[in-house]
C-alpha positions as CSV (number, residue, x, y, z in Angstrom):
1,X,77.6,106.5,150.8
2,X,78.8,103.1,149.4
3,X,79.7,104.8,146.2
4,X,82.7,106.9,148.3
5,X,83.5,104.6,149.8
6,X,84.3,102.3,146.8
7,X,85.4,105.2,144.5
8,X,87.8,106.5,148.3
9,X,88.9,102.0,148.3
10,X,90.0,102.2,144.5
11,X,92.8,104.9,144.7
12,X,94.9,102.9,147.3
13,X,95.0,100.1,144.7
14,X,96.1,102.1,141.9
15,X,99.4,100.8,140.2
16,X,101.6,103.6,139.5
17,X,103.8,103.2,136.7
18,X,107.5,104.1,136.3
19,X,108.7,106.0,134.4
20,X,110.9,104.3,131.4
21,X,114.4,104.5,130.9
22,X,115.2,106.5,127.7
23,X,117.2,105.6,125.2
24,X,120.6,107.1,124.1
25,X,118.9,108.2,120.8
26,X,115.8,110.3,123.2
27,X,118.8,111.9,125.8
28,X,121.1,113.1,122.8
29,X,117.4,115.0,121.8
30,X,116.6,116.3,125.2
31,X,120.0,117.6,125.3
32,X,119.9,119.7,122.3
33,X,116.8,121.0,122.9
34,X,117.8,122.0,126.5
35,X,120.1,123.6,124.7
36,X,117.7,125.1,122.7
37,X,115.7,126.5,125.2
38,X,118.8,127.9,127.6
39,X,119.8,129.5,124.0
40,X,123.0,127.9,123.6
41,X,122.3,125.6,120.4
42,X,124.5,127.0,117.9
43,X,124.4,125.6,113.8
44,X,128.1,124.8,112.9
45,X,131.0,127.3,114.0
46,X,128.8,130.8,113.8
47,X,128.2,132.6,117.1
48,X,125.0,133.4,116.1
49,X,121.9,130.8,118.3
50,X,119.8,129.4,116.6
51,X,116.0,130.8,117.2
52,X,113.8,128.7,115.0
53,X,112.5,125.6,117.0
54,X,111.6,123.3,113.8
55,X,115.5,124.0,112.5
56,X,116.7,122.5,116.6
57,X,114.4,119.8,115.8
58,X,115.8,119.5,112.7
59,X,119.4,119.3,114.5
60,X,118.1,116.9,117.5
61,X,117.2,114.5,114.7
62,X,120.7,114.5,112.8
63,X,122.6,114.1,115.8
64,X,120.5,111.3,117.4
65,X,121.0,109.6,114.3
66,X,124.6,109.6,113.9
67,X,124.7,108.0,117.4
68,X,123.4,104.3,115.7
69,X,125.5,104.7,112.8
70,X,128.7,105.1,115.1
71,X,131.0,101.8,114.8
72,X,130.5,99.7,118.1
73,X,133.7,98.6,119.4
C-alpha cells in the first residue's frame, strides 16, 4: 500500500519540459519535407514531384544551408 501511494505522490511532481524553439535552419527542413509528404516538393522547374525521400532530404539539407550563408543586413 505505501508503494502506491509513493509511486501515485511522484507523478504530481514530475517536471514537464517544453518543448524547444527550433531554429530557422530545422523549420526551413520541416517545410520541405511537409512538402514532401503533401507531394508538392518539386526538383528545379520540372512538374514532375519528387518521390524518393533520401533525394527531399538531400534538398531539406541544401536549402537549410543556404539560409547561414545568406548576407545579414
Amino acid at each position: 500500500m505505501q508503494n502506491l501511494v509513493i509511486n501515485l505522490s511522484n507523478k504530481f511532481y514530475e517536471k514537464k519540459s517544453k518543448p524547444a524553439e527550433l531554429s530557422v535552419k530545422q523549420k526551413k527542413i520541416a517545410q520541405v519535407m511537409h512538402e514532401f509528404k503533401e507531394g508538392d516538393l518539386h526538383s528545379g522547374k520540372s512538374k514532375n514531384s519528387v518521390t524518393n525521400p533520401k533525394l527531399a532530404i538531400a534538398f531539406a539539407l541544401s536549402e537549410a544551408d543556404g539560409l547561414s550563408t545568406e548576407k545579414k543586413k
